[in-house]
N, C-alpha and C positions, 0 to 999 in steps of 0.2 A: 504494500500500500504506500502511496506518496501523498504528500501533503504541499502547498502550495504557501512559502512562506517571504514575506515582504525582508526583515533582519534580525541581526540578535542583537541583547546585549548581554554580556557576559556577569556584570558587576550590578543588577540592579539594587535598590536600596527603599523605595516607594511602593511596590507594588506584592505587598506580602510581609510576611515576618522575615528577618533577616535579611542575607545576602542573598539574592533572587540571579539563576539563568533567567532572562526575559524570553520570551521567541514572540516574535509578531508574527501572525498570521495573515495572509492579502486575502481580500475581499470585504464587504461588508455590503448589506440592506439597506443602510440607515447612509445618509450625506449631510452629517448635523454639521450649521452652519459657524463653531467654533471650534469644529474639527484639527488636532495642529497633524494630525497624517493623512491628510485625503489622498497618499499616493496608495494609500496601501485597500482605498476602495473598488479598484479593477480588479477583479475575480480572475482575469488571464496575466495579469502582472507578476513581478515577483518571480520567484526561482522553486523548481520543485524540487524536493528531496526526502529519502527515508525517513523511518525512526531511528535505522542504526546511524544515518546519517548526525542527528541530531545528537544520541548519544555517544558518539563520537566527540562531539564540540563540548557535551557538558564533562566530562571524563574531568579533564585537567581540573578544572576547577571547585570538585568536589569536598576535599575537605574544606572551604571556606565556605561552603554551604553548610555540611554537616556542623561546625562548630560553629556558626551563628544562628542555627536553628531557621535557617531558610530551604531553598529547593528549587522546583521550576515554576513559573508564570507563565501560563500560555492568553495572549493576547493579540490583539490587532491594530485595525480589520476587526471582525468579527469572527472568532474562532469558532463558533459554536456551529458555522458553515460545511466546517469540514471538522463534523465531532468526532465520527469514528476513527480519524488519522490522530486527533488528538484523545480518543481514549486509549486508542494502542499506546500512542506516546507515554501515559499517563502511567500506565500500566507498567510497562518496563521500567522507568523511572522508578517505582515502586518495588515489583520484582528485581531489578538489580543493583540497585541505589538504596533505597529505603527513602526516597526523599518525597519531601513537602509538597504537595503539588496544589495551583492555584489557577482556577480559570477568572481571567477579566475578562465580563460581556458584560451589552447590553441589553441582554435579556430579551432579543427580541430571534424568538426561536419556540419552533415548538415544542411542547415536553415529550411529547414522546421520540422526538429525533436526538436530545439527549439523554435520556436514559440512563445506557449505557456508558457513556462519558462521567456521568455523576458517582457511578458505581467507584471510580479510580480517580476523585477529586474531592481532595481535603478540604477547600476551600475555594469560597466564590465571590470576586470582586462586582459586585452588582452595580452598573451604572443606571441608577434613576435620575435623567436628565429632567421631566418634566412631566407632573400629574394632570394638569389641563389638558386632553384629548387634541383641542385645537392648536394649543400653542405646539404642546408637544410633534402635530404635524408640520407647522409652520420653524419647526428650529430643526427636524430630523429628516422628512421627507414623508415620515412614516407615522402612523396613528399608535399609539399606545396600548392598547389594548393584549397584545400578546403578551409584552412587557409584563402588564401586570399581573396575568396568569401567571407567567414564568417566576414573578417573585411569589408569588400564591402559591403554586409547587414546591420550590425550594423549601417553604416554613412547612408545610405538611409532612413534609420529607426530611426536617429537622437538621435540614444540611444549614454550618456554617457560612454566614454570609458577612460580607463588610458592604456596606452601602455606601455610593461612592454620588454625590449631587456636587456641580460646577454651579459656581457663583458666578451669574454675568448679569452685571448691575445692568437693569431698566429688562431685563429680560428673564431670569430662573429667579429673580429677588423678588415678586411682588409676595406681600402677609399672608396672602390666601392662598397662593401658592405654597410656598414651605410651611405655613399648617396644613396643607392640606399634605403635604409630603409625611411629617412629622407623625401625623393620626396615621397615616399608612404603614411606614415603619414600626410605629409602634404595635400595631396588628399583628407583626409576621412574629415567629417564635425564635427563631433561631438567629436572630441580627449581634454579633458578636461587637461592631463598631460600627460610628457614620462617621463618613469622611465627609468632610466641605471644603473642597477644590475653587482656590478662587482662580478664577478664570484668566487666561495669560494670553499673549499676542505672539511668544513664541513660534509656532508654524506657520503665522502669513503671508513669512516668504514660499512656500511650499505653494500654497495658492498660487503665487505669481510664476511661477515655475512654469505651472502646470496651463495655467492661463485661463485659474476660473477666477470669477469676480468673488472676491471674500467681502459681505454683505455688511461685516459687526466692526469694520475701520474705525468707525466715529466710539465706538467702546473700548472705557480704559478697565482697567486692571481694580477690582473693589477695596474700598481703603479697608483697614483694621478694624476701623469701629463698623464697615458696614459687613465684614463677617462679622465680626460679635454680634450684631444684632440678630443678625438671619440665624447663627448658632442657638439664639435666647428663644427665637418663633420657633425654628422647629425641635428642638429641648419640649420645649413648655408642649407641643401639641403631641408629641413622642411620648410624654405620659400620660397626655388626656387619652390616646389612643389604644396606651396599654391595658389602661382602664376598662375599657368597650371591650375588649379581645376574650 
């Protein structure tokens, strides 16, 4: 089986416990408008390669996985496209490694095409961009709804998750919006953390590259006090919600 992957990185640090193999995955569904990899949204892009391929590349660098209590990240793109390459991946990493394994997606996939992937995933970085159905098409391309099954699964099925919301002022900030995030979070069972990603300009140039128009130019970067505040909204609705659960 081969798998179709955009790059690595060896040394991650953000995306999981510990010292993280990252592998980005090419493709994705979703063209969210503060994307900083839209190269890696062409489904034929990218370079194909095995699993022993892969494990080949994490080899060297395994004891500083094992003694920081890290492992692999598999990410994009949208990995959940191609789940069966990445639950063989998962698998062996497991069977011959013993290590940590973490899928970042956005959730927007269906349960039963992962299944099997989850059976050999430690962990799930879950991106919830946006609980408004409309907005959420208007920043993604794509309607929400799967999304929210898919995190509905994950809590029933008591898999670890870390929830992962991007801060972009005039747009993922408005009160009803992150309560309404907050009560949803709070619902599922098994949310181990939330992350609140303030939103960065970072891959703009990437856009220009490519030579799409990048939409969110006139948006900067949220100050301090306006993550604290959105932390304080969705905190406060994250309990109302556990409440209800």
């Amino acid at each position: 089986m081969k798998g179709r992957i955009h790059s690595i990185e060896t040394f991650g640090t953000v995306d999981g416990p510990g010292i993280r193999f990252v592998l980005f995955m090419q493709g994705c569904a979703l063209q969210c408008r503060f994307c900083h990899n839209p190269d890696t949204w062409d489904t034929s892009g990218g370079r194909q390669v095995t699993v022993d391929d892969i494990l080949q590349e994490i080899e060297p660098y395994l004891p500083y996985y094992r003694a920081s209590g890290g492992g692999i990240t598999v990410t994009g793109g949208e990995p959940t496209l191609q789940a069966p390459f990445v639950a063989e991946l998962f698998k062996a990493c497991k069977e011959r490694y013993g290590l940590h394994t973490a899928l970042d997606s956005s959730g927007f996939c269906e349960t039963s095409h992962a299944a099997e992937l989850m059976r050999y995933t430690d962990l799930v970085l879950l991106d919830l961009k946006q609980m408004n159905r409309e907005k959420h098409q208007w920043l993604t391309t794509q309607p929400n709804e799967r999304i929210i099954a898919f995190a509905q699964w994950l809590s029933v099925r008591r898999q670890p998750m870390w929830i992962r919301h991007v801060l972009i002022p005039g747009v993922t900030d408005h009160g009803a919006d992150l309560q309404a995030l907050g009560e949803f979070v709070g619902r599922l069972a098994s949310v181990e953390k939330l992350e609140l990603l303030p939103y960065h300009r970072m891959g703009v140039y990437k856009w220009q590259q490519l030579g799409r128009e990048y939409t969110l130019n006139d948006v900067q970067a949220p100050t301090e006090r306006e993550v604290a505040r959105a932390k304080g909204i969705i905190e406060d609705a994250r309990e109302r919600g556990s409440l209800l659960a």
